[in-house]
Steps between C-alpha positions, in 0.01 A plus 500: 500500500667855389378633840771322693711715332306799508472492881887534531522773203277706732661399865848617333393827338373575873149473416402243770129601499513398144685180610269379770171596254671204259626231731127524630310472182748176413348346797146634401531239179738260751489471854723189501814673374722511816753750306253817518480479875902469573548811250197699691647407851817618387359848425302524779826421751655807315273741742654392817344798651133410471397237758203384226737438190743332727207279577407464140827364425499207761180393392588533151848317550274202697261465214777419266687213772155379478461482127922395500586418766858313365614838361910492510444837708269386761674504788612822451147604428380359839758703641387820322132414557597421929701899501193667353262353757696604769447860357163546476177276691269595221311269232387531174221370307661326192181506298440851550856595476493327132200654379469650197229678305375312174570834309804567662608138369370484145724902462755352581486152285431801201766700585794272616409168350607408135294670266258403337402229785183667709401177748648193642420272234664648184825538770507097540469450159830750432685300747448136335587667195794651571601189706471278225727747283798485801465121524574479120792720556634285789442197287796662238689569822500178651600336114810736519418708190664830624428676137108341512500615833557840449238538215220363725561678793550817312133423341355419835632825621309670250143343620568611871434822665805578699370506821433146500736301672572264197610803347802513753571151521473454072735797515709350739529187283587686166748698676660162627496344122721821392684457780547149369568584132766763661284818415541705833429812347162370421435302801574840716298702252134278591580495820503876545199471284308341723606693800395807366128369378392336814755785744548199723879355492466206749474204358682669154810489747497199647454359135765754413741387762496119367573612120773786548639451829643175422682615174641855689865496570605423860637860536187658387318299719704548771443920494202631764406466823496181704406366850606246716237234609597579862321754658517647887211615678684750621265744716213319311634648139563128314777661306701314313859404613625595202373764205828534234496727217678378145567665221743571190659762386557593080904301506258227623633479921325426750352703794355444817316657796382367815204704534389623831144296540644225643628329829850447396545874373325620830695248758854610314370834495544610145357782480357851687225729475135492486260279250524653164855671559714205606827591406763222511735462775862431410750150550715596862897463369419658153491812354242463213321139543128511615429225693227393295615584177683243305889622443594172230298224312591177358264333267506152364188461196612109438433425866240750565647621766590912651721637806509812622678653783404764722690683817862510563724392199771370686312183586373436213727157440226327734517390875852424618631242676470724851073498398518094501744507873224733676205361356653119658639639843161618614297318770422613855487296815076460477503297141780311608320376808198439309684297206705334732165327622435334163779303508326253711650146522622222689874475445757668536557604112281815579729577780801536295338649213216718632669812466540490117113430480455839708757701318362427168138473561395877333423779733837630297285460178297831574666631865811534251279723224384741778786587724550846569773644714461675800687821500498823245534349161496599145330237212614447177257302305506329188201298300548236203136430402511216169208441334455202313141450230278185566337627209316805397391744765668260801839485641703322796687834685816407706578781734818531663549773767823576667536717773848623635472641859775753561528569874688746689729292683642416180314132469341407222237289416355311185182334448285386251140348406399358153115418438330405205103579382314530201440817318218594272501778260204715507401531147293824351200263432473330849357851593634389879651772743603502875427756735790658708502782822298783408342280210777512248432264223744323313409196203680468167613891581500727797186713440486886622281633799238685254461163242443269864214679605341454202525179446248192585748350719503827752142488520534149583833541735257778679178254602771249666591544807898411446713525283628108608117423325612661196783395460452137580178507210802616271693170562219293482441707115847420431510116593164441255682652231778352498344165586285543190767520282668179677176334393424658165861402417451103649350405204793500270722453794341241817833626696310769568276362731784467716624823464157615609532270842820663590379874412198423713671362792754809483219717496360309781767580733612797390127621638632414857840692452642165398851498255706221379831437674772342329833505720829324492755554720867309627273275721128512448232612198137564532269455263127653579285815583606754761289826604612819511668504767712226407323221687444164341140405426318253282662229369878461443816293463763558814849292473832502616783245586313417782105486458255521233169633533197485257208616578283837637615814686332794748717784584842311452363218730448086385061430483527212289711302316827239519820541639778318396793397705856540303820362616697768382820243441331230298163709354330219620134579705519379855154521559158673382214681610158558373270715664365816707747752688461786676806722554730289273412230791288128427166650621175248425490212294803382362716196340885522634635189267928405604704370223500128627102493476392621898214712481336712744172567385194746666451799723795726553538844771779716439750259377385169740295247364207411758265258319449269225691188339915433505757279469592358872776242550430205261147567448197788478370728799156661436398764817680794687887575474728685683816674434806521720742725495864461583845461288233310212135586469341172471105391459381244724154384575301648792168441631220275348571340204511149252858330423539259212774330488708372158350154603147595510484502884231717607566732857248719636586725791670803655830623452741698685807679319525246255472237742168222551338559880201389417349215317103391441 
């Protein structure tokens, strides 16, 4: 029906009177169509400041869950639909809120419909016709005729009105068959075409991005503005950790800037003044460099892969050997004590090898990254940031920051921290945009004060109540669109698919502050997620010459997982654990397996097992267990429980540190 398309037409020239008159006469003919009701909710939420169209939309977003309820956006819509409520206690009267004059209706079938076509009827009829002309046309497609192809879709496009939405996709597909036959040019030529008749660019550039993007060089591609996954609620705001500015001058360098609506510009403090005149602040130890301006580039097209450096030029060779010294020397008396618990066992190979466990077991991993000294000191600071393309649009950042802490007693102090995320570049047709302090805007370009408060997005930035809000609906803009390509580009390619899992789940915790960690050091690497402050959390890899652990993390602290046992002299696991902790300590149900087949199996408290089923003598205890203390912790039975012996002999009784007092 050409008033789906008319509907938007009017809700983008601002006429959203006009808008709301349409998407209610399409439900006049069809009151089963859920996609009128998500479009009217969606206008409705826009007036955040009157209690009855904030009510509107949650009933309107509710009557489309109940006509699709498996929509891919769902849960988010419950989400919207559970905020509203909680702004206003008012209801609305769908029927009456619907409503729509007969008159009203058949003005605007005459004036906005396809003409010639005065009831519902004749409209039907239009639609089987021109469906049958498409399905000829994919028929050519499908047989691989590119030439064919073009002729028929180039016919069909002259039966269609284009503001029907077969005009866009038939467009869509002839630009794609000269994209095939190598005819750029022409492909970009319809596509503009079509963008200017129906003044709606959407789903043009998402088509757009899957026929040019992929055939732009990597350095063109790699010029604009992208954003880290990661983002901070810092005081609520759900900036990103990371906003970086590319581009190229005429000898064809590259430049970039860290721009100041970010975490990482704010934290390193980049840059001074008020929102709109932010001037940059410059690199401590030069004379020229900006701290977040890019002083030298290397680019390498074959790999896909860019480097800039930012800060202090004299440390631009990378982190030195001193970085790799501090960052394994770093571990205070509390994490030793509570590592030192882990190594729980019943000979003496702990005793004698304990310490290394301790030493390497990671508090160095981020204590190391954040030391600061404690008297007057000046910072010198320099950034490597290398950027390497997944493909178009998405990119793998390495970031490298080292600091060099310059006190006045002459000492002097180097440290360093390396994290990887994923960056996004924020195309012009994504029409996305995050919100910074006095509701500066930034997207594909930094936008001035006076073109901000006009836009759609102010309006909308101005019925929230935080920026955070905003900003996190940005994200959530910018993970569908780049998950659509993923999937529009799984059909030549199934790899996708799994590309679309992993951008998903790195969206997923980059919502909680979440970034991925890889670290390598002389003694231990870590492989996992770690918040912003540096704390391990979510899943991830631990290992060094002593112990391995695999599994999850909360604030730097074991939850879940198994820890492996390493004899640092052989490599060879000693022994194996598999279950809860709490404070790096065997806290709740747990399997502690030695290397000669002893198990101790059941309820643990703070490093002691106390319950369940485990290897006693030459058979199997099931009941309590106690652990002494001395020169060796051992496990013995204590209180109530069942022996077994290795010759089937059942005892039933009471036990005393380890020892039988009572048989029945």
């Amino acid at each position: 029906m050409d008033l789906h398309f008319r509907a938007p037409q009017a809700k983008q020239a601002g006429n959203i009177q006009e808008a709301l008159q349409i998407y209610k006469t399409i439900l006049s003919v069809d009151a089963s169509l859920p996609m009128p009701y998500l479009r009217l909710a969606e206008i409705y939420a826009m007036d955040r400041n009157n209690e009855k169209s904030i009510a509107a939309a949650a009933a309107l977003y509710r009557k489309f869950l109940l006509l699709q309820p498996d929509d891919e956006e769902a849960a988010n819509i419950i989400k919207e639909i559970a905020y509203l409520e909680q702004l206003t206690s008012l209801e609305v009267d769908l029927v009456q809120l619907l409503h729509i004059e007969q008159a009203d209706a058949q003005h605007i079938f005459a004036t906005r419909a396809r003409r010639g076509i005065t009831n519902r009827e004749e409209l039907e009829q239009h639609v089987i016709d021109v469906n049958l002309l498409y399905n000829q046309a994919q028929a050519t497609i499908s047989a691989g005729n590119v030439q064919g192809s073009i002729q028929q879709l180039e016919m069909l496009l002259q039966q269609i009105d284009p503001t029907n939405p077969l005009y866009a996709l038939a467009s869509m597909q002839l630009a794609e068959m000269y994209g095939k036959q190598g005819n750029l040019q022409k492909m970009r030529e319809i596509l503009a075409s079509v963008e200017r008749n129906m003044g709606i660019s959407e789903n043009l550039s998402q088509h757009f991005n899957l026929t040019t993007r992929d055939v732009a060089p990597f350095e063109d591609d790699m010029v604009g503005i992208w954003v880290s996954d990661l983002s901070f609620d810092i005081d609520g705001d759900a900036l990103p950790f990371l906003a970086i500015q590319i581009s190229r001058d005429r000898d064809g360098s590259f430049r970039a800037v860290i721009l100041p609506h970010c975490t990482f510009a704010q934290n390193k403090r980049m840059y001074q003044g008020r929102p709109f005149n932010l001037s940059p602040v410059r690199a401590e130890g030069t004379g020229s460099n900006f701290l977040a301006h890019s002083f030298s580039h290397t680019v390498v097209p074959e790999d896909e892969v860019i480097s800039f450096s930012f800060g202090n030029e004299r440390f631009i060779r990378g982190i030195s050997e001193t970085t790799v010294q501090i960052l394994t020397s770093s571990i205070d008396d509390a994490t030793e004590a509570a590592v030192r618990s882990i190594a729980y066992t019943t000979d003496d190979f702990w005793k004698q090898t304990g310490r290394t466990v301790v030493v390497t077991i990671i508090s160095e991993i981020i204590k190391g990254l954040t030391a600061q000294a404690s008297v007057d000191r000046k910072r010198s600071v320099h950034i490597a940031a290398t950027m390497e393309r997944i493909f178009p649009g998405v990119a793998t950042l390495n970031l490298v920051t080292t600091n060099i802490l310059e006190r006045t007693d002459g000492f002097e102090r180097e440290s360093a921290d390396n994290i990887q995320m994923r960056m996004y570049k924020l195309y012009p047709e994504y029409n996305i945009v995050f919100a910074d302090r006095g509701n500066e805007f930034f997207g594909y370009r930094r936008f001035s004060e006076e073109e901000i408060k006009q836009s759609e997005q102010y309006e909308l930035l101005r019925g929230m109540r935080r920026r955070g809000y905003f900003n996190r609906m940005s994200y959530r803009q910018l993970e569908q669109r780049v998950l659509d390509y993923c999937w529009a580009k799984a059909e030549e390619n199934p790899n996708m698919k799994e590309v679309a899992a992993f951008i998903m789940e790195s969206f997923e915790h980059a919502k909680r502050g979440l970034v991925e960690l890889n670290y390598e050091s002389a003694h231990s690497t870590f492989q996992g997620w770690i918040d912003q402050r540096g704390r391990k959390t979510g899943k991830g890899v631990l290992s060094s010459a002593g112990f391995q652990y695999v599994g999850a993390f909360e604030n730097d602290s074991f939850t879940f997982g198994t820890l492996t046992l390493i004899n640092p002299r052989t490599g060879m696991a000693e022994a194996e654990y598999t279950g809860s902790f709490s404070n790096n300590r065997f806290h709740g149900n747990g399997i502690f397996i030695f290397a000669d087949g002893r198990f101790l199996n059941g309820t643990w408290r703070r490093d002691e097992f106390r319950e369940g089923k485990g290897t006693h003598e030459d058979g199997i205890f099931t009941g309590r267990w106690r652990t002494i203390r001395g020169e060796e912790r051992i496990v013995v039975p204590h209180g109530r429980g069942t022996f077994v012996s290795a010759d089937g002999e059942i005892i039933t009784g009471t036990w005393r540190n380890g020892v039988l007092t009572n048989q029945r």
